[in-house]
Each structure stands twice: as structure tokens, then as C-alpha cells.
VOBA-1610 file (N, C-alpha, C; in pm, whole numbers, padded with zeros to 5 digits, always signed):
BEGIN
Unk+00085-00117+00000Unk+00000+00000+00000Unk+00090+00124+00000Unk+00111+00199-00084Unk+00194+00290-00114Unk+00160+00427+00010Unk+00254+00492+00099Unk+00242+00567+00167Unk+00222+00516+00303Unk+00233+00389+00276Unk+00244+00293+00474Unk+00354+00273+00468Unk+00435+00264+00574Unk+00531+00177+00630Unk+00531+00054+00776Unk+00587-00033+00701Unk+00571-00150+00737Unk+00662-00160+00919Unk+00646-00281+00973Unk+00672-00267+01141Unk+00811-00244+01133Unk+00923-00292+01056Unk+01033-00237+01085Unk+01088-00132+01047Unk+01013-00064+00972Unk+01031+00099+00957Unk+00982+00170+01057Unk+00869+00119+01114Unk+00793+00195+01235Unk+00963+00194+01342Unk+00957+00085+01341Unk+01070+00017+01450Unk+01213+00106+01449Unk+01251+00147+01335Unk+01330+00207+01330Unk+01314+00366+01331Unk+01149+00420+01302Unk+01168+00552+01339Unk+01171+00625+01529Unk+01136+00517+01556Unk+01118+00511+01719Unk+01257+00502+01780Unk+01371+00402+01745Unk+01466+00374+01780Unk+01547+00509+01734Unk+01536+00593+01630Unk+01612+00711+01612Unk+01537+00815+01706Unk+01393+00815+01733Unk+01338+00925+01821Unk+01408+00894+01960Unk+01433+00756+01994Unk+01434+00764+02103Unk+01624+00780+02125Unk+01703+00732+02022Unk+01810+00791+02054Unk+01856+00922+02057Unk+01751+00981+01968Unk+01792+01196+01991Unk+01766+01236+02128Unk+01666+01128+02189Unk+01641+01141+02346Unk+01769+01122+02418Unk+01810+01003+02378Unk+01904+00982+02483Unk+02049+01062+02461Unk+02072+01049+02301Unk+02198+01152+02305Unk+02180+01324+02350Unk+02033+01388+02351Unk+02045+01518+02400Unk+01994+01495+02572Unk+01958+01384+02628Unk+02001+01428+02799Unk+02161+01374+02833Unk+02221+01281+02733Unk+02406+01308+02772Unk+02481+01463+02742Unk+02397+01478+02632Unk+02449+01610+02600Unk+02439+01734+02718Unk+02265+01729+02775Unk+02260+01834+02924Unk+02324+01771+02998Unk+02363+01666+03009Unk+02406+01608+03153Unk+02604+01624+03119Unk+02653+01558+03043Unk+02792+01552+03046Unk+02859+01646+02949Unk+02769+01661+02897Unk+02866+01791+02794Unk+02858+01708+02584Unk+02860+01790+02541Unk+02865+01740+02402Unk+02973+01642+02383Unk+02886+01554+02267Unk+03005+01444+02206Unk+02957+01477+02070Unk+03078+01487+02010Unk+03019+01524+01851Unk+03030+01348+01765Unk+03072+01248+01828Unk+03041+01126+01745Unk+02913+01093+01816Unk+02839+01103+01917Unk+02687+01057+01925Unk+02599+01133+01867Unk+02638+01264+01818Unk+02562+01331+01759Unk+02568+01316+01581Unk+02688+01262+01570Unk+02713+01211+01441Unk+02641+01105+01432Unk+02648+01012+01509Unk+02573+00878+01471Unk+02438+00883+01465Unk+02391+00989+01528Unk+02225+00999+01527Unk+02234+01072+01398Unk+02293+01142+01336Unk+02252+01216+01233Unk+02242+01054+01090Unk+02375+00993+01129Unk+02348+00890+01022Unk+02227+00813+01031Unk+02181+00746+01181Unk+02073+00698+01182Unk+01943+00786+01148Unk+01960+00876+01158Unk+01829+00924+01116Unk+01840+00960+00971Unk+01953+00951+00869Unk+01952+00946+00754Unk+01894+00816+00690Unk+01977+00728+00757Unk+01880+00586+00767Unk+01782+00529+00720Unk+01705+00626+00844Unk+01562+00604+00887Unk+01471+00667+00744Unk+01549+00745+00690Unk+01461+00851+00628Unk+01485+00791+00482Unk+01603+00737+00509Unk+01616+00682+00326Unk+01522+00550+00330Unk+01504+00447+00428Unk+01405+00357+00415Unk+01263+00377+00422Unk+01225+00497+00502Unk+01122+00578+00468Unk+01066+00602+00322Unk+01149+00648+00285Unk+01147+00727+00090Unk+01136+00571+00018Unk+01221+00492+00058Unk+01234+00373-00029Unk+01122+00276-00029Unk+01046+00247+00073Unk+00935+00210+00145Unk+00808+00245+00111Unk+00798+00386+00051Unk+00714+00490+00013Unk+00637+00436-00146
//
């Protein structure tokens, strides 16, 4: 059905929401890391290219 995504796309947009969670309370809490913030940027590129592809 064109414009659904299926459970492991769901699965993976949750797992990037919930890591921007967790990398921005390390970020208030210990101070910036620019590779967790890198890696969320790839995962959420990821997320977004299986999104489009999915589509």
C-alpha cells in the first residue's frame, strides 16, 4: 500500500526518536560528544532513506 510503512520501519523511526532522546540528555548532563551526535545524524539518515524507499 503505497504511503504505509511497514513494522520495521515503524521500529526504526522510534529507535532514532528515542536515541535523539538519549543523546540530548548526555548532552545536558555531560557535555557534548560530537560522534553521538554524528551517529544519530546517520541513523536518522537511515531512517529517512528507508522511509522514501518504502514509500
Amino acid at each position: 500500500m503505497p504511503g504505509s510503512t511497514n513494522g520495521s520501519t515503524k521500529t526504526m523511526g522510534a529507535l532514532t526518536a528515542g536515541t535523539l532522546v538519549l543523546v540530548t540528555a548526555y548532552t545536558v548532563t555531560l557535555g557534548s560528544n560530537g560522534w553521538l551526535w554524528f551517529g544519530w545524524v546517520v541513523l536518522g539518515l537511515l531512517t529517512l532513506a528507508a522511509i522514501v524507499v518504502r514509500s
